[in-house]
C-alpha positions as CSV (number, residue, x, y, z in Angstrom):
1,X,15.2,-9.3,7.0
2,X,15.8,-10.4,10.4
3,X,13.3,-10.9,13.7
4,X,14.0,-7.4,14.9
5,X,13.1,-6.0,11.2
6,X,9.9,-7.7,11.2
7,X,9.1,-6.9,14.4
8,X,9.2,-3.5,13.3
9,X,7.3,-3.5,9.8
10,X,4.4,-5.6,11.8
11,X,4.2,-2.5,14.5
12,X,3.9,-0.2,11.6
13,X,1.7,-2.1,9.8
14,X,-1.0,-2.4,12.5
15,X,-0.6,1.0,13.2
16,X,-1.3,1.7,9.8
17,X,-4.6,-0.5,9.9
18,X,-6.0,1.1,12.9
19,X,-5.3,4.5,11.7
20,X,-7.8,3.5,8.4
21,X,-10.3,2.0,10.9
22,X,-10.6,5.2,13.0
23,X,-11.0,6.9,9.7
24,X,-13.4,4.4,8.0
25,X,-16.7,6.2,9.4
26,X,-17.9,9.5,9.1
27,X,-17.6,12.4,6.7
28,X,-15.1,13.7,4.9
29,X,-14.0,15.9,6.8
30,X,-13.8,13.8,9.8
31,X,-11.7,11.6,8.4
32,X,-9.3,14.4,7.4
33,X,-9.5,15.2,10.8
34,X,-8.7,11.7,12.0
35,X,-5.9,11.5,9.5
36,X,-4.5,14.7,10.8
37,X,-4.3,13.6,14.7
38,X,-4.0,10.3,15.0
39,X,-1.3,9.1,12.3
40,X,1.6,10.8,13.6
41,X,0.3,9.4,17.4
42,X,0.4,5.5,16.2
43,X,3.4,6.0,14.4
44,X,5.1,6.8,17.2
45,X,3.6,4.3,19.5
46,X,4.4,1.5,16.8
47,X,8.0,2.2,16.9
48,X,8.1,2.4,20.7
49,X,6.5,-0.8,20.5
50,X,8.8,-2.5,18.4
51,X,11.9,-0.9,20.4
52,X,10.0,-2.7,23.5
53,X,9.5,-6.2,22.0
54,X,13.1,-5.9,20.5
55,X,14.5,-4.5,23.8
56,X,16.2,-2.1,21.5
57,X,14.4,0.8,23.8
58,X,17.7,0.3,25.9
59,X,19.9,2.4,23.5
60,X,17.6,5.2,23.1
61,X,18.7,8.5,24.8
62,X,17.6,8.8,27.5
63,X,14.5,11.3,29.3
64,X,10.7,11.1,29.5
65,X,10.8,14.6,27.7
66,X,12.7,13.1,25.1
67,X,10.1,10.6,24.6
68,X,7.2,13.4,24.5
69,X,9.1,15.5,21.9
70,X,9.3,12.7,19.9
71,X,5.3,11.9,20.3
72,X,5.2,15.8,19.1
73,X,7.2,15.8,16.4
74,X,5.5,12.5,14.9
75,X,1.9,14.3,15.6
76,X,2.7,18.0,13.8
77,X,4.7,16.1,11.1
78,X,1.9,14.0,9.9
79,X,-0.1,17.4,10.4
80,X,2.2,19.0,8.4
81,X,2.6,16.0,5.4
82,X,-1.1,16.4,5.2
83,X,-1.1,19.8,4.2
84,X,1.7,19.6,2.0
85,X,-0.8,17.3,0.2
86,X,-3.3,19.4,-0.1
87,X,-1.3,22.6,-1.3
88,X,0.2,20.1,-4.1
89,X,-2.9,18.6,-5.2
90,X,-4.7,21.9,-4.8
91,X,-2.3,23.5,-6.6
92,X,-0.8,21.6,-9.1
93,X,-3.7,21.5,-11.6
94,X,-2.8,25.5,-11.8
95,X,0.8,25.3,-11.6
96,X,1.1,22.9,-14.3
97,X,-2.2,23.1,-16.2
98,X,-3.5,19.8,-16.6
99,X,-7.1,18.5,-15.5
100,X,-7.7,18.1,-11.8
101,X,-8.8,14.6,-10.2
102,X,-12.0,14.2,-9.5
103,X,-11.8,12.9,-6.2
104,X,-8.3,12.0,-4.5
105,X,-9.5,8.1,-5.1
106,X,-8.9,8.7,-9.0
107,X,-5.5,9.1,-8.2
108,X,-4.5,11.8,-10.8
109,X,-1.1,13.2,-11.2
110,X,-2.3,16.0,-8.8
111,X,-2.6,13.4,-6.0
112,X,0.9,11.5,-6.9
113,X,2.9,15.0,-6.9
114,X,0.4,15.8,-3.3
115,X,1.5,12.7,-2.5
116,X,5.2,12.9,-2.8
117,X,5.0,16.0,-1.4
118,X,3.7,14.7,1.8
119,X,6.0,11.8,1.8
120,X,9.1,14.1,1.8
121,X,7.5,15.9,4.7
122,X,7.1,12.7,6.3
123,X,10.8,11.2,5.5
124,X,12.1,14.6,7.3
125,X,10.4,14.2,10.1
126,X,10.4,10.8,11.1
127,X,14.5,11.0,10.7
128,X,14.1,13.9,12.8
129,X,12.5,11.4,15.3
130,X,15.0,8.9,14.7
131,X,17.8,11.0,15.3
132,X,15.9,12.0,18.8
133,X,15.7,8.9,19.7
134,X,19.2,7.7,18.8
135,X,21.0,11.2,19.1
136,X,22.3,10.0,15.9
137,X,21.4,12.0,12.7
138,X,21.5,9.4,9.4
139,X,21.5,10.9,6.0
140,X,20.9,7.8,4.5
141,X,18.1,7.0,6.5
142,X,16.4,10.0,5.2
143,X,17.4,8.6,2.0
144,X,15.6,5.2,2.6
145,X,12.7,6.7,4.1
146,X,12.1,8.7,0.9
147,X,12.0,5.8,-1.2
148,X,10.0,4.0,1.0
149,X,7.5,7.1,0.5
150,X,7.8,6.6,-3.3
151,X,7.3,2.7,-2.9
152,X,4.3,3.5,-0.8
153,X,2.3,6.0,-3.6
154,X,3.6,3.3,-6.3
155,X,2.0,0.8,-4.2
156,X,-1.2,2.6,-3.7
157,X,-1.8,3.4,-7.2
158,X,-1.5,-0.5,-8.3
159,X,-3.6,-1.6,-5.8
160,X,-6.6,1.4,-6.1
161,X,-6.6,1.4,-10.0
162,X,-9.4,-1.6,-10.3
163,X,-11.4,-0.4,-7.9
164,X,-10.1,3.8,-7.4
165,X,-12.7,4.1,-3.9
166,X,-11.2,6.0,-0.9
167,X,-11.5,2.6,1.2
168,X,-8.2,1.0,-1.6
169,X,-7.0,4.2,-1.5
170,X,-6.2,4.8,2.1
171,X,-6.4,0.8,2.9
172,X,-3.4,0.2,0.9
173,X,-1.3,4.1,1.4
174,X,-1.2,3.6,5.2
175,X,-0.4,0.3,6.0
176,X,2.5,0.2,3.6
177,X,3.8,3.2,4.3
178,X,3.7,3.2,8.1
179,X,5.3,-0.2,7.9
180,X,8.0,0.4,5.7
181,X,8.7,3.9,7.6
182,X,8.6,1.9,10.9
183,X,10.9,-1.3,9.3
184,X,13.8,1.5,8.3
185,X,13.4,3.0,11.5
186,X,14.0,0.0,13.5
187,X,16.8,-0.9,10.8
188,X,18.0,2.3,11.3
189,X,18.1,2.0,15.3
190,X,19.5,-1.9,15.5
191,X,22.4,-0.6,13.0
192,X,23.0,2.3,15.5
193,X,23.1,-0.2,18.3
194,X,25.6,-2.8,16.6
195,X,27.9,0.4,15.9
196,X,27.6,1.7,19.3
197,X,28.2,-2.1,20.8
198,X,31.1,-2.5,18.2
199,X,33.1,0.7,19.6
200,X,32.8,-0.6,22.8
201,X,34.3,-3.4,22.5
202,X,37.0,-2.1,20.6
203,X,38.1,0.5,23.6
């Protein structure tokens, strides 16, 4: 893992922390709400922040409306990963007839199939983004960026079983998943730059 890498995970993992800040007060349903509109936001000001520390914001496409469709597509597919976890773990129970979770903190099987759900939603979407940004599209970055959705619930459920509360729940599923999201991307963007430097200076 090199400077640029870690530059990268950090932005994604702050984001991640301030994200379960905002949603640390209030009810339920303001946190939902919270989670709904502000994840996809800080995502995509963490990886703008990285490409600015790194300086690897020089190799983006360029356009200021590229920028903002890339702030929208981060915000509607968080939306969208959220409700893809719901459906699942609304659903599931009936789909596959087994006992419903209490609470989402309880991590049942409903919440790990809601949860993988919303982290193929999310793996999509943010190489969507990367792909805006580069005007590259990586199939293997989808690839990583799944598995770093399935490292993220894994990750989750280890460190919520002791204590199974909603602050370990979302206190561990944001922070590690925003940062390893945000570490492939910036792999993802610095690989794309060497290529693009390497062709150069072949012609």
């Amino acid at each position: 893992m090199n400077a640029q890498q870690i530059t990268f995970c950090m932005a994604g993992l702050l984001a991640g922390l301030i994200c379960v800040a905002i949603a640390s007060t209030g009810s339920l349903e303001t946190r939902i709400m919270s989670l709904t509109w502000f994840v996809g936001p800080f995502f995509f000001i963490a990886v703008l922040a990285g490409s600015i520390i790194t300086g690897a914001w020089r190799h983006f496409q360029p356009g200021l409306l590229r920028y903002l469709a890339g702030l929208v597509l981060c915000s509607i597919t968080y939306a969208v990963a959220l409700i893809a976890f719901f459906a699942v773990f609304g659903f599931s129970p009936d789909w596959l007839g087994f006992q419903p979770s209490a609470s989402i903190a309880f991590f049942g099987v409903d919440v790990a199939l809601g949860l993988i759900a919303a982290a193929v939603v999310g793996a999509l979407g943010i190489s969507l983004l990367a792909a805006l940004l580069t005007g590259t599209w990586n199939y293997h970055l989808l690839q990583r960026l799944m598995l770093a959705g399935l490292l993220a619930v894994s990750a989750t459920f280890i460190a919520n079983f002791p204590f199974q509360r909603n602050w370990s729940f979302f206190g561990v599923l944001l922070p590690v998943g925003n940062a390893l999201f945000c570490y492939f991307v910036g792999s993802h963007i610095w690989y794309h730059d060497k290529t693009r430097r390497h062709a150069g200076d072949s012609n």
